[in-house]
C-alpha positions as CSV (number, residue, x, y, z in Angstrom):
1,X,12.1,40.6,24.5
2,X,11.7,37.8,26.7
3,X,14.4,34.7,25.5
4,X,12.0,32.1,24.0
5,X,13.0,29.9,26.6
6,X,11.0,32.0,29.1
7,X,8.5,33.4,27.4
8,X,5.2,32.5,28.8
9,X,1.5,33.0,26.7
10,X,1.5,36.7,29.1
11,X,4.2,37.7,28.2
12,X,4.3,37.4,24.5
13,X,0.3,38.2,24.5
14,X,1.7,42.0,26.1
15,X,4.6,42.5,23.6
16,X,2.3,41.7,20.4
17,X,-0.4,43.6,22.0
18,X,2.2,46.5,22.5
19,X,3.4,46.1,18.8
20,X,6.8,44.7,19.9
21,X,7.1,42.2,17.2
22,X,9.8,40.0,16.0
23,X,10.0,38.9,12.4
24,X,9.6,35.3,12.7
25,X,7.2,33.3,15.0
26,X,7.5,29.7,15.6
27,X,3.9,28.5,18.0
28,X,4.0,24.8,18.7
29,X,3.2,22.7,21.5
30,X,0.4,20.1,22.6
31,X,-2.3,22.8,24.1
32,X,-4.0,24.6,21.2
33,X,-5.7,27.0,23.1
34,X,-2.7,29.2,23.7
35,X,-1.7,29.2,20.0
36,X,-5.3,30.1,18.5
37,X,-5.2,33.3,21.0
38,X,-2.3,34.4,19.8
39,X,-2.8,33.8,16.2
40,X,-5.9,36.1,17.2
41,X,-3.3,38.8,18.8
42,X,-1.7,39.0,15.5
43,X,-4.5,39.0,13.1
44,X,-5.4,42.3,15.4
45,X,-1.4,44.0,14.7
46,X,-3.3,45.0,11.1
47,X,-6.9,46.9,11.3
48,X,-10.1,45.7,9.7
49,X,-9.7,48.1,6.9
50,X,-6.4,46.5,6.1
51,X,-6.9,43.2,6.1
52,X,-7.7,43.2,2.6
53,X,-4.7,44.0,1.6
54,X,-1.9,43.5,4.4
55,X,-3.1,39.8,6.4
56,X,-2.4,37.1,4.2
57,X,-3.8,33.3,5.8
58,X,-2.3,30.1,4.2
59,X,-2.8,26.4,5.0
60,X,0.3,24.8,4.8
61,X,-0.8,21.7,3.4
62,X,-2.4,23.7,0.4
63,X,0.2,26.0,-0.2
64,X,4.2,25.8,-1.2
65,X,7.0,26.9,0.9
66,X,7.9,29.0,-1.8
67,X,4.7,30.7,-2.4
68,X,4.8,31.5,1.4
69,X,8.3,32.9,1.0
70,X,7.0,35.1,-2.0
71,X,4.1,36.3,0.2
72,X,6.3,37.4,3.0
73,X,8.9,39.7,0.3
74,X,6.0,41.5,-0.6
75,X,5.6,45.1,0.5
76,X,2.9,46.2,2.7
77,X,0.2,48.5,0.9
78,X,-0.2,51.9,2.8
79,X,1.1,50.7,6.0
80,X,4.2,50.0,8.0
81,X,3.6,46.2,8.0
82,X,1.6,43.3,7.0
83,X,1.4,39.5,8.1
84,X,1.6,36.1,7.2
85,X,-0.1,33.1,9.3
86,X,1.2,29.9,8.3
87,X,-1.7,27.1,9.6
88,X,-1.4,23.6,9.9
89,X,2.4,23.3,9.8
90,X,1.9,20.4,12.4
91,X,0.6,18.5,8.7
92,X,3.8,18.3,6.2
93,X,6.9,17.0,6.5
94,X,10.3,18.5,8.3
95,X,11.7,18.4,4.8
96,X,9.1,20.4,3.4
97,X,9.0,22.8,6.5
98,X,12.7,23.4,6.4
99,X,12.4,24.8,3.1
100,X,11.0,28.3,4.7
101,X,14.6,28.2,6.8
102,X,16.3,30.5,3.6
103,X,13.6,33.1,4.3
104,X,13.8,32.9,8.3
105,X,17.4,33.4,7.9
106,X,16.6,36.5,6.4
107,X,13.1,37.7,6.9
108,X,11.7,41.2,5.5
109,X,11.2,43.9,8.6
110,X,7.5,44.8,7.3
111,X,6.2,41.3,7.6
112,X,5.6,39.3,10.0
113,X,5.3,35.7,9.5
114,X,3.5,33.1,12.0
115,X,4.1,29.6,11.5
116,X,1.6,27.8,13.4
117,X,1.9,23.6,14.4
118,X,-1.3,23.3,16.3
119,X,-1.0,20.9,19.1
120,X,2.0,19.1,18.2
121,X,5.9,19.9,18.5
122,X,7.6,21.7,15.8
123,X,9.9,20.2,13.2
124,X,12.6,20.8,10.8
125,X,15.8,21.7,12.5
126,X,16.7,24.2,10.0
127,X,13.8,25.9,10.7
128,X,13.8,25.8,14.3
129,X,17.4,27.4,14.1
130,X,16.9,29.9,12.1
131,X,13.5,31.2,13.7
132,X,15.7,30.8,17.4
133,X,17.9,33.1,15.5
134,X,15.9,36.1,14.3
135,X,12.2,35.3,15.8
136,X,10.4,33.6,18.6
137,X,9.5,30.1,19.4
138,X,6.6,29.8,21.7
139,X,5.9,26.1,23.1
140,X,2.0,25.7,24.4
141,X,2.2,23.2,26.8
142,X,-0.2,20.3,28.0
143,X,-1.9,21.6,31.4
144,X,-0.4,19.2,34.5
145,X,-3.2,17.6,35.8
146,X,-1.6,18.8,39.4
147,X,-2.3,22.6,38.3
148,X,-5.4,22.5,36.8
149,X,-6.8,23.3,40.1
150,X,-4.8,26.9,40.4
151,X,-5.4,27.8,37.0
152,X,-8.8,27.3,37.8
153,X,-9.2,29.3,40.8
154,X,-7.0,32.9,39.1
155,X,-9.4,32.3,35.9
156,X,-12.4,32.3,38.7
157,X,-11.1,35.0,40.5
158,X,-10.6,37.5,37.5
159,X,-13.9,37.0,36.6
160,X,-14.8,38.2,40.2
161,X,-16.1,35.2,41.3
162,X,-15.7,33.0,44.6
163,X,-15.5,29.1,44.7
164,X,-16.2,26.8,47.7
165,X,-13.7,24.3,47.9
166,X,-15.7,21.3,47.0
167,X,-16.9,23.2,44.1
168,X,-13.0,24.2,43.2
169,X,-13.1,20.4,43.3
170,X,-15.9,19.4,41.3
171,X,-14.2,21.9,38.6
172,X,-10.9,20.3,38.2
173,X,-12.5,16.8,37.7
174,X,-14.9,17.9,35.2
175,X,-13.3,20.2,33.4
176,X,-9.3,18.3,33.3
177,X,-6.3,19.8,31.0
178,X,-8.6,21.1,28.5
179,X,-7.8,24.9,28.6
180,X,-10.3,26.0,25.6
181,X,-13.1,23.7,28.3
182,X,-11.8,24.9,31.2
183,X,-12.1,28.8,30.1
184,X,-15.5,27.9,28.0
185,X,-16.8,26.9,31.7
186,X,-15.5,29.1,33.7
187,X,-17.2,31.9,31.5
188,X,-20.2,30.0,31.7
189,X,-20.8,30.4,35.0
190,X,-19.1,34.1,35.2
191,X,-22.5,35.1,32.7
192,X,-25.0,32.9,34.7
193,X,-24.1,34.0,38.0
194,X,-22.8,37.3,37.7
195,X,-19.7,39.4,39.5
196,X,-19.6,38.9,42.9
197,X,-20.8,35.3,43.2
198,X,-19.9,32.3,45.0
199,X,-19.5,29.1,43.0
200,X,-21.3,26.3,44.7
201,X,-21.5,22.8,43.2
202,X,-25.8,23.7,43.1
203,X,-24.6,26.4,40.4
204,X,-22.0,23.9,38.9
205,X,-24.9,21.2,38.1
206,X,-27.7,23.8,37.1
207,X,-25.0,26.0,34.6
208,X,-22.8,23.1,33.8
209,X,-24.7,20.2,33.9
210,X,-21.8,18.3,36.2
211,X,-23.7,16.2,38.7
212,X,-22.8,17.3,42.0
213,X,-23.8,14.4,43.5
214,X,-22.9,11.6,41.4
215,X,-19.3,12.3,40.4
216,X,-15.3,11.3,41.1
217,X,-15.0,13.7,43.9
218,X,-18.2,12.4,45.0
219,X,-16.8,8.8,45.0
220,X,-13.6,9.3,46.5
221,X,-15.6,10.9,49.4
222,X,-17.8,7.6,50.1
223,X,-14.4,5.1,49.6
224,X,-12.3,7.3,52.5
225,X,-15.7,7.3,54.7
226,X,-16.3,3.5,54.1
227,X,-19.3,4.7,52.5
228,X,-20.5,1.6,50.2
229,X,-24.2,1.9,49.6
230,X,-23.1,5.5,48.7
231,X,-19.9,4.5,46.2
232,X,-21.8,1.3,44.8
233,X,-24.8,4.6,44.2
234,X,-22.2,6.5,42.4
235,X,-21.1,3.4,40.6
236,X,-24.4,2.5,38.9
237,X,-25.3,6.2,38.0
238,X,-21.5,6.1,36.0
239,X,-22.6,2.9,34.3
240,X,-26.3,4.5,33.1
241,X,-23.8,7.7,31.5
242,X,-20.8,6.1,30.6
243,X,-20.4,8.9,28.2
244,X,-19.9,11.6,31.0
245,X,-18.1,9.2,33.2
246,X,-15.8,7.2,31.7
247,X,-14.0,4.8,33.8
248,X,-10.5,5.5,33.1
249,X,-11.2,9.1,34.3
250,X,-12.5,7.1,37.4
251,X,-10.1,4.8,38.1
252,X,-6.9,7.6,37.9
253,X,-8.9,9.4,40.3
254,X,-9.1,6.6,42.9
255,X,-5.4,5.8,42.1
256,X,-4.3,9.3,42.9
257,X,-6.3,9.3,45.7
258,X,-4.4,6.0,47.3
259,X,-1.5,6.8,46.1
260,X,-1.7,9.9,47.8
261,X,-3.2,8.1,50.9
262,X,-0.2,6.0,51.2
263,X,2.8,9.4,51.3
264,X,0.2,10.2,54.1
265,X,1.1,7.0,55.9
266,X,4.5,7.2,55.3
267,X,5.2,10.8,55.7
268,X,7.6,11.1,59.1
269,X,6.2,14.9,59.7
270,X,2.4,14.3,59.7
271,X,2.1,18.1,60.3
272,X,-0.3,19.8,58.1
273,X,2.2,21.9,56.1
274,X,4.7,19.2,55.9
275,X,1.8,16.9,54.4
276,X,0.7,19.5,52.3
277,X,3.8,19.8,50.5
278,X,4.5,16.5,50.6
279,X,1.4,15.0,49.0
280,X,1.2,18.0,46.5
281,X,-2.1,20.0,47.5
282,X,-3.2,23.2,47.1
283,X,-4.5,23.4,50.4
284,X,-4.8,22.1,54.3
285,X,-8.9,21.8,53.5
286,X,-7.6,19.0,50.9
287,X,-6.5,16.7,54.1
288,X,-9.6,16.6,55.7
289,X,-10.6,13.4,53.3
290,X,-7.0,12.0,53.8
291,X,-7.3,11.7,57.7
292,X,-10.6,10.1,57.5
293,X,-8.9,7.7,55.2
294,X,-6.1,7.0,56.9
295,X,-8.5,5.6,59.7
296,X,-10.0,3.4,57.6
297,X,-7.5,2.3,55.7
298,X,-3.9,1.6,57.2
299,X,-0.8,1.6,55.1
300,X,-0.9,-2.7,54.7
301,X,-4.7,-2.1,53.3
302,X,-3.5,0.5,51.0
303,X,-0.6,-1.2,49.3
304,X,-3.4,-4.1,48.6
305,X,-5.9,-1.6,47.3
306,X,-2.9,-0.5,45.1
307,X,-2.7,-3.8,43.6
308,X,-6.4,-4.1,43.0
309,X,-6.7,-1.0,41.5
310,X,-4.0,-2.6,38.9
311,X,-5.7,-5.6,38.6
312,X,-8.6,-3.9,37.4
313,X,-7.2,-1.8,34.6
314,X,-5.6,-4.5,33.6
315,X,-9.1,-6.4,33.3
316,X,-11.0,-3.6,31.7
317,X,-8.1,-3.2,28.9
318,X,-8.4,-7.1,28.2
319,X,-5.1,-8.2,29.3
320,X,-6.2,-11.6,30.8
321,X,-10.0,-12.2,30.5
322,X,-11.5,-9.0,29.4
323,X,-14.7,-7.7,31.2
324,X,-17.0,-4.5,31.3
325,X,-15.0,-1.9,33.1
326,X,-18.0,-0.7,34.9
327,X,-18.1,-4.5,36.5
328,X,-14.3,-4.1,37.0
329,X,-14.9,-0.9,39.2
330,X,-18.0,-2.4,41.1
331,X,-15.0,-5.6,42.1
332,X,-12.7,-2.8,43.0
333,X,-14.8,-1.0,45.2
334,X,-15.8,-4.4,46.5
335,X,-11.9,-5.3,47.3
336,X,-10.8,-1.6,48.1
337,X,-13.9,-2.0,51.2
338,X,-13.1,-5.4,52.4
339,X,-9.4,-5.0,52.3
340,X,-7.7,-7.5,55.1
341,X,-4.2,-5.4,54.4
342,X,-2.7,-9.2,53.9
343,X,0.1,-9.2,51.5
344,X,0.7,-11.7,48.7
345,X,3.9,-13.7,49.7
């Protein structure tokens, strides 16, 4: 087996799926996505007939360590194995959760027990050692925000779809680090469209519902054209659905976008590939915004549209004199326009 330092979601998905099963499993970590497929994978080691009998499902915060160790000594009926899924571990204490360390220290060969802390770390150290010992810790981790965009296009790509790049785009906004809404949307559109398709953002707003003109991409867009009647547009149809748009999603996407602008300033090789790498796209078509941009905006402007764009978190979180954010981002698209590029001294 893979050392659980390196296991990845594939990997341990194949060895279960192959029967390959330690003892013990540990699944923790902030994305629960990865740990409710898995806890599926195991529930499938035993066959519908058996279940009955040989898959046993406690809730830790309803159930004893003890009477989980006493589960997990008991002897499969009629079949080589059973198991044991442990939920909601993430919901009582490391003290209490250490108690089950006596067992992993020693845990029967016919069961196999699954502790699961959904969405947060694991805890108790005794535990965690003895599970390192004679099982398999499996962390889930948050999405990056930075890969969300190649998870996005293999997920696409199995399904045997294409995406544009502005709909590749429009995905990763809408979508963000949520892999149980990223692969709900994805499939989505794999049943409306069928295999063989082309994503376009027309199919992204009649399937998803995601405005393909009236979103973050969308606004970026008009800001590195100059484009105000079409940002201070954009602006007032966020305002009317606050709900779908919310403004800190907003204003992280304008940050990015000119904090990016501003390693394209100051980049020595302005060379595609060197920029590329540099500012930490997927892809040369992702420049073609930043060199319009650039234009418009030179590195003095930037570094004051910077500033602004603090000022107005600031504002919309109340540090100062509180105001609706949505009037915060209407000022910052006012200042990030009219920027002189004069520094405070």
């Amino acid at each position: 087996m893979a050392t659980p330092a390196t296991l990845t979601y594939e990997q341990l998905h194949r060895q279960i799926l192959s029967g390959k099963t330690a003892p013990v499993y540990l699944l923790h970590g902030e994305e629960g996505y990865f740990t409710d497929l898995l806890i599926n994978d195991f529930i499938g080691l035993i066959s519908p007939d058996d279940r009955d009998f040989n898959l046993y499902t406690l809730y830790a915060p309803e159930t004893s360590m003890i009477a989980v160790d006493e589960t997990c000594r008991r002897f499969p009926m009629m079949a080589d194995r059973m198991v044991v899924i442990l939920k909601e571990a993430q919901a009582i204490s490391a003290t209490e959760l250490n108690k089950l360390h006596t067992y992993c220290e020693n845990p029967s060969p016919s069961t196999v027990l699954v502790i699961s802390c959904r969405g947060e770390q694991a805890k108790g150290k005794d535990l965690i050692a003895a599970v390192r010992k004679n099982g398999v810790i499996f962390e889930s981790k948050k999405l990056k925000e930075s890969a969300v965009a190649g998870v996005l296009q293999t997920l696409i790509k199995e399904k045997g779809l294409g995406v544009e790049p502005k709909s590749l785009a429009m995905l990763t906004e809408y979508v963000g680090t949520d892999m149980s809404r990223l692969h709900n949307e994805v499939d989505k559109l794999a049943v409306a469209l069928g295999r063989g398709a082309t994503i376009t953002p027309e199919s992204i707003e009649r399937n998803i519902g995601f405005s393909k003109d009236f979103n973050n991409f969308e606004l970026i867009n008009a800001l590195a054209a100059h484009n105000g009647a079409k940002a201070y547009r954009i602006i007032e149809f966020f305002r009317a659905n606050p709900k779908s748009n919310p403004f800190v999603m907003t204003i992280s996407a304008i940050f990015n976008f000119f904090s990016d602008l501003m390693i394209f300033h100051f980049s020595r090789d302005k060379s595609p590939a060197a920029l590329v790498a540099a500012m930490g796209l997927r892809s040369e078509w992702q420049l073609k915004n930043y060199t319009g941009a650039a234009r418009n905006y030179n590195a003095y402007k930037v570094i004051e549209i910077i500033g602004a764009i603090r000022e107005a978190d600031t504002r919309s979180k109340g540090i100062g004199s509180r105001v609706d954010p949505y009037d915060a981002l209407h000022d910052l698209v006012f200042r990030i326009l009219n920027a002189q590029g004069i520094l405070p001294v």
